[in-house]
N, C-alpha and C positions, 0 to 999 in steps of 0.2 A: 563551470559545467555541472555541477552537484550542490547547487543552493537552491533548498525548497523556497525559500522566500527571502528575495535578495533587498523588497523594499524593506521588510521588518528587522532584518541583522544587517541593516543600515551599508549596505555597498555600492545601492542606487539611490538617485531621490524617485522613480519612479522609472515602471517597464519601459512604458511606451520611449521616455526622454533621460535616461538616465545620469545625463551630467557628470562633473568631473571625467576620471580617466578609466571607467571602468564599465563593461558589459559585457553580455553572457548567455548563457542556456538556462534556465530555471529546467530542476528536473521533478517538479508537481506541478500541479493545480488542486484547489482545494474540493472542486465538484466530483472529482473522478474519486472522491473518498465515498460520496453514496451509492458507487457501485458496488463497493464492497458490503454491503448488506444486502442487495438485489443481488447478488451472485449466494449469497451464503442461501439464502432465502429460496431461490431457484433448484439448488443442489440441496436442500436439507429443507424441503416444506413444512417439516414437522414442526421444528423450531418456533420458541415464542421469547426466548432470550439470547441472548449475543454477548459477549466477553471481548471485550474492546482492550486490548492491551497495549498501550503506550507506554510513553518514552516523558516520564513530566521535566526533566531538562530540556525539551525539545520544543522549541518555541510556535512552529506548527502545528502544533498536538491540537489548541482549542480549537482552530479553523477546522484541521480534519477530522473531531469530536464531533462539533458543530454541523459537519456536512452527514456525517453516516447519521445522529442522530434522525435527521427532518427525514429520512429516506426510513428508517428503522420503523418510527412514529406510524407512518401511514403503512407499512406492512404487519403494523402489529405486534415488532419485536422491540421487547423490553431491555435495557442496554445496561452494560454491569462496564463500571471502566475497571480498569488495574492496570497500573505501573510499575516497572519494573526498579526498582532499588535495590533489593538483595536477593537472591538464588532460592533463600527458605520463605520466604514474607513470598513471594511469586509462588510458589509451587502448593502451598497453602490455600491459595486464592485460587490456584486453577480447582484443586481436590474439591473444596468445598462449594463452588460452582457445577461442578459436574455430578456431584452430590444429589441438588435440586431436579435434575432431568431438562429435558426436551430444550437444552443451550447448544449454541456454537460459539468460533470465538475470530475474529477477525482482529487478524495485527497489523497495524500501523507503520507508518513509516517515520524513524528516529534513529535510536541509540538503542532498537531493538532487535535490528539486523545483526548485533554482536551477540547474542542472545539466542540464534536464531536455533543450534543444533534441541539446546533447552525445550525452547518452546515447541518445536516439534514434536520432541520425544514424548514430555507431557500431554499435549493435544491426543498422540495416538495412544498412550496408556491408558487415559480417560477416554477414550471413542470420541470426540469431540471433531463435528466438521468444523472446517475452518479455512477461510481464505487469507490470503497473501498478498502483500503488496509489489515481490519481484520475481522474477524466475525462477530467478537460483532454489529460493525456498521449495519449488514445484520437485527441483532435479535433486535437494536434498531428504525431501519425502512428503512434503506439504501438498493439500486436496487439490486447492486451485489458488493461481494465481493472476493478478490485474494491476498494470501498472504501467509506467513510461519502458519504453526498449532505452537500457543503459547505451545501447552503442549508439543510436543516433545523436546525439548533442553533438559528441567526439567528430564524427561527420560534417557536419554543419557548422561546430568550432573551424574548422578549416577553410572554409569561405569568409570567415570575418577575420580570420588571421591575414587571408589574401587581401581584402579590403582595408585593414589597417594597417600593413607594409605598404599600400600603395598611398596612404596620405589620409584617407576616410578619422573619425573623431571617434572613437569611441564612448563617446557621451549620447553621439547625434543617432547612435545603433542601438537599437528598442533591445532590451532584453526578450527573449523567444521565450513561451512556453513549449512543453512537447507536442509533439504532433503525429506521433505513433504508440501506440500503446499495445500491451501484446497480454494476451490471452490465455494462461497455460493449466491444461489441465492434465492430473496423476491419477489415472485409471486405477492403476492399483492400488494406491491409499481410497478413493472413491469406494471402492470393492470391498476394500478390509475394512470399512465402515457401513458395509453393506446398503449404499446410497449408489442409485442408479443415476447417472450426469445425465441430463436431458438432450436429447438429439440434437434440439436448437442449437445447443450449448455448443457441442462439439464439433457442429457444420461449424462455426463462426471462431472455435480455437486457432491459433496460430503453431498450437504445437499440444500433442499429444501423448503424455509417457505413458508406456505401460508394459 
């Protein structure tokens, strides 16, 4: 129920037909990655640069590279990656990006949700908008966030439990992508970067702190 890509870390031969003894929830898809620049972009029009911070152990990382890139491109925002490997090499790279001016910085989804109080702190020391790929970031201080709702899989796991206690193959059960994705936006961190969230925005959140 927590594998961004279960055909590429090898658990399925494929969604739809997954074969052998094993299926699932996938909790990505790789398009909902170039939301995240159309939200930074929406909340922060100023912007002409973006600070993509990944996770390079993370075997997802080029597909969701790949996807904010083509989405960045046509809104005109120049895209800066950084990886997280060590605590000083990372906080150097924020300093000196926020250095340049008129950037924000969108984080990825990895090995960088362990990371995650860091890169907050930093974000708001440097004023830097920046969107998020799950909640929690929103309710730990992060501007906005877009992503799959953790609890649905959980949900849903429970019906193909009932179906494979009753005889059903687990090979013959498609692996599922998400199908709810939730919207969160932090007024007050929005405020303290003196970025007004667009009405649109907030009619269409699913949850609003402030």
């Amino acid at each position: 129920m927590n594998v961004p890509d279960p055909v590429g870390a090898g658990f399925v031969q494929n969604m739809a037909h997954p074969g052998g003894n094993t299926t699932g929830f996938s909790n990505f898809e790789y398009s909902m990655s170039g939301k995240w620049a159309e939200l930074l972009k929406q909340t922060a029009p100023q912007i002409t640069r973006a600070l993509v911070v990944r996770d390079p152990s993370f075997a997802a990382g080029i597909g969701q590279f790949a996807s904010i890139r083509s989405v960045a491109q046509a809104l005109g925002v120049e895209l800066t990656p950084l990886d997280i490997r060590d605590t000083a090499e990372f906080e150097r790279g924020i300093a000196a990006f926020a250095r340049a001016g008129d950037g924000g910085v969108i984080v990825t989804v990895g090995g960088t949700a362990a990371h995650r109080k860091l890169i907050i702190d930093l974000v708001a020391r440097y004023k830097l908008p920046a969107v998020y790929p799950y909640r929690y970031y929103a309710v730990d201080g992060g501007m906005i966030t877009y992503g799959p709702n953790t609890h649905e899989p959980v949900r849903r796991a429970a019906g193909y439990v009932d179906r494979i206690l009753k005889g059903e193959k687990p090979g013959d059960m498609p692996v599922q992508a998400p199908t709810k994705y939730d919207l969160i936006v932090n007024l007050k961190t929005a405020k303290a970067l003196g970025l007004t969230i667009p009405s649109s925005l907030l009619a269409i959140a699913d949850e609003v702190i402030e």
